[in-house]
C-alpha positions, -999 to 999 in steps of 0.1 A, spaced: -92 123 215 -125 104 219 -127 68 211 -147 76 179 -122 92 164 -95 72 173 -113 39 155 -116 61 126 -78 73 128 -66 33 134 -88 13 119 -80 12 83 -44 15 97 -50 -17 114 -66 -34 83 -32 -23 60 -11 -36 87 -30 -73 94 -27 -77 54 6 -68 54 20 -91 86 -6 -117 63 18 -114 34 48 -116 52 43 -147 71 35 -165 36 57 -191 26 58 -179 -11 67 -140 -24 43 -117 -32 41 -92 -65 21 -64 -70 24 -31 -90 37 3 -70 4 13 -79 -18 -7 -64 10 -10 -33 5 35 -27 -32 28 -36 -32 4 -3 -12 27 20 -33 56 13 -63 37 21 -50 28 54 -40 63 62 -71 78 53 -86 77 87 -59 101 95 -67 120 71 -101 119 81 -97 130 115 -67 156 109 -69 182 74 -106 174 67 -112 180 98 -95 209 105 -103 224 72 -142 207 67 -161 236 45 -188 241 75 -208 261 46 -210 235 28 -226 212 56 -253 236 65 -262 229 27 -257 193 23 -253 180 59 -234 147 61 -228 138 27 -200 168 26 -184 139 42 -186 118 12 -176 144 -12 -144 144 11 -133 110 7 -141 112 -33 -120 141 -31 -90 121 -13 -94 96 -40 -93 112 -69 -58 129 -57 -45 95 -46 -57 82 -80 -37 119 -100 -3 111 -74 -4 70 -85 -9 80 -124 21 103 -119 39 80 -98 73 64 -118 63 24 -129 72 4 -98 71 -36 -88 71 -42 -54 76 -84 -43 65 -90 -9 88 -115 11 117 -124 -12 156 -110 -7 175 -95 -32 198 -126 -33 168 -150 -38 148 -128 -64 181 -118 -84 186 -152 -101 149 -153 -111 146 -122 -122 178 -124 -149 159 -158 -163 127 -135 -167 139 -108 -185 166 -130 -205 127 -151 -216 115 -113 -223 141 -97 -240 174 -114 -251 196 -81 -249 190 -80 -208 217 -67 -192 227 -58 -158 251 -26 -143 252 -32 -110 218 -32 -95 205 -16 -128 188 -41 -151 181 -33 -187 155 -45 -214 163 -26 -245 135 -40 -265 110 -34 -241 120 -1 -230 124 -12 -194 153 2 -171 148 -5 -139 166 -6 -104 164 -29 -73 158 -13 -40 156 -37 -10 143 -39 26 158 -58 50 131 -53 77 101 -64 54 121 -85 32 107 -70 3 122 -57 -30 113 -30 -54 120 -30 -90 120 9 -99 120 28 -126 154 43 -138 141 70 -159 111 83 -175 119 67 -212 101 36 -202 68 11 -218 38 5 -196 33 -25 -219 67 -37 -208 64 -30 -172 32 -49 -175 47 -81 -194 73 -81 -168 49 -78 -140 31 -112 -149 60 -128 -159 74 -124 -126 38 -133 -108 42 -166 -128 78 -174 -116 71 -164 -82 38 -177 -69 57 -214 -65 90 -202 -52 88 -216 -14 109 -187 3 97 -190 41 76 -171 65 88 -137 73 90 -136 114 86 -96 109 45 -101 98 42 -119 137 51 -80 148 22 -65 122 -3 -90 134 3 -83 168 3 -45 166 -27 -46 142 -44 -69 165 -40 -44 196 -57 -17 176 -84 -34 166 -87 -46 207 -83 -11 220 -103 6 197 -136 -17 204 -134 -15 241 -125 20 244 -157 21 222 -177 -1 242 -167 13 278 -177 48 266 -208 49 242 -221 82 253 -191 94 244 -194 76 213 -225 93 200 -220 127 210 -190 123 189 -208 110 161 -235 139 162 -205 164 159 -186 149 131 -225 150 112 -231 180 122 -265 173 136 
Protein backbone atom coordinates (compact mmCIF):
# COMPACT_ATOMS: atom_id res chain seq x y z
CA UNK A 1 0.00 0.00 0.00
CA UNK A 2 1.33 3.51 -0.81
CA UNK A 3 1.02 6.23 1.82
CA UNK A 4 -1.70 7.92 -0.31
CA UNK A 5 -3.87 5.43 0.15
CA UNK A 6 -3.31 4.53 3.42
CA UNK A 7 -4.23 8.49 4.58
CA UNK A 8 -7.34 7.97 2.68
CA UNK A 9 -8.11 4.39 4.32
CA UNK A 10 -7.26 6.04 8.07
CA UNK A 11 -7.93 9.29 8.01
CA UNK A 12 -11.57 9.64 8.53
CA UNK A 13 -11.07 6.58 10.76
CA UNK A 14 -8.82 8.65 12.83
CA UNK A 15 -11.30 11.71 12.86
CA UNK A 16 -14.35 9.02 14.23
CA UNK A 17 -12.05 7.74 16.66
CA UNK A 18 -10.51 11.34 18.22
CA UNK A 19 -14.37 12.39 18.53
CA UNK A 20 -15.14 9.46 20.05
CA UNK A 21 -12.04 9.14 22.85
CA UNK A 22 -13.42 13.27 22.93
CA UNK A 23 -16.78 12.09 24.22
CA UNK A 24 -15.60 9.59 26.45
CA UNK A 25 -13.26 11.57 28.46
CA UNK A 26 -16.29 14.18 29.12
CA UNK A 27 -17.38 14.48 32.46
CA UNK A 28 -21.08 14.57 31.44
CA UNK A 29 -23.08 11.73 29.15
CA UNK A 30 -23.65 12.15 25.77
CA UNK A 31 -27.11 11.43 23.63
CA UNK A 32 -27.58 11.17 20.15
CA UNK A 33 -29.97 9.29 17.85
CA UNK A 34 -28.77 5.61 16.24
CA UNK A 35 -29.12 7.49 13.29
CA UNK A 36 -26.91 10.04 13.33
CA UNK A 37 -24.46 7.47 15.59
CA UNK A 38 -24.31 4.72 11.93
CA UNK A 39 -24.36 8.08 10.02
CA UNK A 40 -20.84 8.85 11.84
CA UNK A 41 -19.30 5.29 11.62
CA UNK A 42 -19.94 5.10 8.00
CA UNK A 43 -18.30 8.36 7.48
CA UNK A 44 -15.25 7.18 9.21
CA UNK A 45 -15.18 4.00 7.29
CA UNK A 46 -15.55 5.47 4.05
CA UNK A 47 -11.92 5.73 3.27
CA UNK A 48 -12.05 2.03 3.34
CA UNK A 49 -14.41 1.91 1.28
CA UNK A 50 -12.78 4.23 -0.88
CA UNK A 51 -9.70 2.37 -1.27
CA UNK A 52 -11.28 -1.34 -1.25
CA UNK A 53 -14.90 -2.08 -3.43
CA UNK A 54 -14.68 1.30 -5.33
CA UNK A 55 -11.65 0.54 -6.11
CA UNK A 56 -11.71 -2.71 -7.05
CA UNK A 57 -14.92 -2.31 -8.85
CA UNK A 58 -14.37 1.70 -10.22
CA UNK A 59 -16.50 1.73 -13.75
CA UNK A 60 -13.04 2.59 -15.81
CA UNK A 61 -15.72 3.41 -18.80
CA UNK A 62 -17.12 5.75 -17.00
CA UNK A 63 -13.71 7.64 -16.23
CA UNK A 64 -12.63 7.79 -19.81
CA UNK A 65 -16.01 9.87 -20.05
CA UNK A 66 -16.01 11.98 -17.03
CA UNK A 67 -12.51 11.58 -15.66
CA UNK A 68 -12.28 12.35 -11.90
CA UNK A 69 -15.49 13.41 -11.00
CA UNK A 70 -16.56 9.44 -11.38
CA UNK A 71 -15.03 9.79 -8.08
CA UNK A 72 -17.58 12.04 -6.80
CA UNK A 73 -20.54 10.20 -8.21
CA UNK A 74 -18.97 7.36 -5.98
CA UNK A 75 -19.10 8.84 -2.67
CA UNK A 76 -22.82 10.35 -3.52
CA UNK A 77 -23.48 6.86 -4.26
CA UNK A 78 -22.10 5.57 -0.67
CA UNK A 79 -24.32 8.14 0.74
CA UNK A 80 -27.35 7.79 -0.52
CA UNK A 81 -27.12 3.82 0.58
CA UNK A 82 -25.88 4.88 4.10
CA UNK A 83 -28.79 7.42 4.13
CA UNK A 84 -31.64 4.10 2.58
CA UNK A 85 -29.71 1.56 5.54
CA UNK A 86 -30.23 4.48 8.50
CA UNK A 87 -34.00 5.20 7.28
CA UNK A 88 -34.51 1.40 7.52
CA UNK A 89 -32.50 1.15 10.57
CA UNK A 90 -34.99 0.21 13.86
CA UNK A 91 -35.31 3.86 16.19
CA UNK A 92 -32.23 3.73 18.44
CA UNK A 93 -30.72 6.23 21.36
CA UNK A 94 -27.38 5.79 21.95
CA UNK A 95 -25.81 7.78 25.47
CA UNK A 96 -22.25 8.15 25.34
CA UNK A 97 -20.42 7.69 28.79
CA UNK A 98 -23.16 6.77 31.35
CA UNK A 99 -23.70 2.93 32.92
CA UNK A 100 -26.75 1.18 32.92
CA UNK A 101 -26.86 1.62 36.77
CA UNK A 102 -26.39 5.48 36.56
CA UNK A 103 -28.85 6.08 33.43
CA UNK A 104 -31.63 3.55 34.80
CA UNK A 105 -32.90 5.89 37.61
CA UNK A 106 -33.12 8.82 35.22
CA UNK A 107 -34.51 7.23 32.63
CA UNK A 108 -37.73 5.77 34.74
CA UNK A 109 -38.29 9.72 35.98
CA UNK A 110 -38.26 10.58 32.10
CA UNK A 111 -40.56 8.42 30.79
CA UNK A 112 -42.87 8.37 34.16
CA UNK A 113 -42.81 12.86 33.10
CA UNK A 114 -43.73 11.40 29.39
CA UNK A 115 -46.10 8.91 29.88
CA UNK A 116 -47.64 7.95 33.31
CA UNK A 117 -48.37 4.14 32.26
CA UNK A 118 -44.31 3.53 32.00
CA UNK A 119 -43.45 0.27 32.90
CA UNK A 120 -40.53 -1.81 33.02
CA UNK A 121 -39.94 -5.97 32.37
CA UNK A 122 -36.73 -6.46 32.98
CA UNK A 123 -34.60 -4.41 30.83
CA UNK A 124 -37.69 -3.78 28.60
CA UNK A 125 -39.24 -0.34 29.25
CA UNK A 126 -42.67 0.55 28.05
CA UNK A 127 -44.60 3.82 27.02
CA UNK A 128 -47.99 2.76 26.00
CA UNK A 129 -49.19 6.21 25.08
CA UNK A 130 -46.40 6.99 23.13
CA UNK A 131 -45.99 3.92 21.37
CA UNK A 132 -42.47 3.40 22.61
CA UNK A 133 -41.02 -0.13 23.62
CA UNK A 134 -37.68 -0.10 23.91
CA UNK A 135 -34.67 -2.19 25.32
CA UNK A 136 -31.37 -1.27 27.10
CA UNK A 137 -28.25 -2.73 25.70
CA UNK A 138 -24.98 -1.79 27.45
CA UNK A 139 -21.20 -1.59 26.88
CA UNK A 140 -18.95 -1.99 29.44
CA UNK A 141 -15.79 -1.07 27.41
CA UNK A 142 -17.28 2.32 26.08
CA UNK A 143 -19.49 2.89 28.89
CA UNK A 144 -22.19 3.59 26.76
CA UNK A 145 -25.89 2.46 26.62
CA UNK A 146 -28.36 1.91 23.87
CA UNK A 147 -32.08 2.32 24.18
CA UNK A 148 -33.41 0.00 21.16
CA UNK A 149 -36.31 -0.65 19.68
CA UNK A 150 -38.38 -3.70 20.75
CA UNK A 151 -40.45 -4.06 17.84
CA UNK A 152 -41.56 -2.31 14.75
CA UNK A 153 -45.08 -0.92 16.33
CA UNK A 154 -43.33 2.10 17.49
CA UNK A 155 -43.86 6.50 17.13
CA UNK A 156 -41.05 8.54 15.64
CA UNK A 157 -42.79 11.40 17.40
CA UNK A 158 -42.20 9.45 20.60
CA UNK A 159 -38.78 8.39 20.09
CA UNK A 160 -38.11 11.91 19.33
CA UNK A 161 -39.87 13.44 22.60
CA UNK A 162 -37.95 10.94 24.52
CA UNK A 163 -34.70 11.80 22.76
CA UNK A 164 -34.79 15.54 24.05
CA UNK A 165 -36.19 14.75 27.13
CA UNK A 166 -33.26 12.65 27.92
CA UNK A 167 -30.72 15.35 26.30
CA UNK A 168 -32.23 17.74 28.89
CA UNK A 169 -31.72 15.43 31.99
CA UNK A 170 -28.44 14.42 30.88
CA UNK A 171 -26.35 17.30 29.74
CA UNK A 172 -25.82 18.27 33.77
CA UNK A 173 -25.45 14.84 35.16
CA UNK A 174 -21.51 14.89 36.20
CA UNK A 175 -20.74 11.14 35.52
CA UNK A 176 -16.76 11.23 35.09
CA UNK A 177 -14.24 10.89 32.45
CA UNK A 178 -14.20 7.63 30.77
CA UNK A 179 -10.29 6.42 31.03
CA UNK A 180 -11.16 4.22 27.74
CA UNK A 181 -11.26 7.71 25.33
CA UNK A 182 -7.27 8.17 26.57
CA UNK A 183 -6.84 4.68 24.40
CA UNK A 184 -8.99 6.41 21.20
CA UNK A 185 -6.93 9.50 21.44
CA UNK A 186 -3.91 7.80 21.47
CA UNK A 187 -4.59 5.41 18.58
CA UNK A 188 -6.21 8.22 16.63
CA UNK A 189 -3.34 10.40 17.31
CA UNK A 190 -0.76 7.72 15.86
CA UNK A 191 -2.66 7.58 12.56
CA UNK A 192 -2.87 10.87 12.06
CA UNK A 193 1.32 10.94 12.90
CA UNK A 194 2.00 7.99 10.62
CA UNK A 195 0.00 8.85 7.92
CA UNK A 196 1.68 12.53 7.48
CA UNK A 197 5.22 11.39 7.67
CA UNK A 198 4.90 8.43 5.62
CA UNK A 199 3.36 11.15 3.27
CA UNK A 200 5.99 13.54 3.75
CA UNK A 201 9.11 11.03 3.53
CA UNK A 202 7.73 9.75 0.12
CA UNK A 203 6.06 12.44 -2.07
CA UNK A 204 6.98 10.98 -5.28
CA UNK A 205 5.25 8.27 -4.32
CA UNK A 206 2.58 10.39 -3.31
CA UNK A 207 1.77 11.87 -6.64
CA UNK A 208 2.19 9.01 -8.76
CA UNK A 209 -0.51 7.60 -6.63
CA UNK A 210 -2.63 10.51 -6.94
CA UNK A 211 -2.31 10.53 -10.93
CA UNK A 212 -3.57 6.81 -10.84
CA UNK A 213 -6.49 7.11 -8.57
CA UNK A 214 -7.57 10.27 -11.30
CA UNK A 215 -6.87 8.45 -13.90
CA UNK A 216 -4.65 11.03 -15.57
Amino acid sequence: MDPLHFCIAVAPLAVYLFLLGVLNLKGFPFVTTGSRDSAALAIGMVGFVIIGPMELFFPEGAASRFGAWVWIMLIIFYALCISLVVLLMRSRIVIYNVTQEQLRPLLTSVAIKLDRGSRWSGDSLFLPEKQVHLHLETNDLLRNVQLTAGGNNQSYEGWEALEKELHKALKKMPVGPNMTGIPLLVISAGLAIASAVWMLNDQAAVAQALQDLLRK
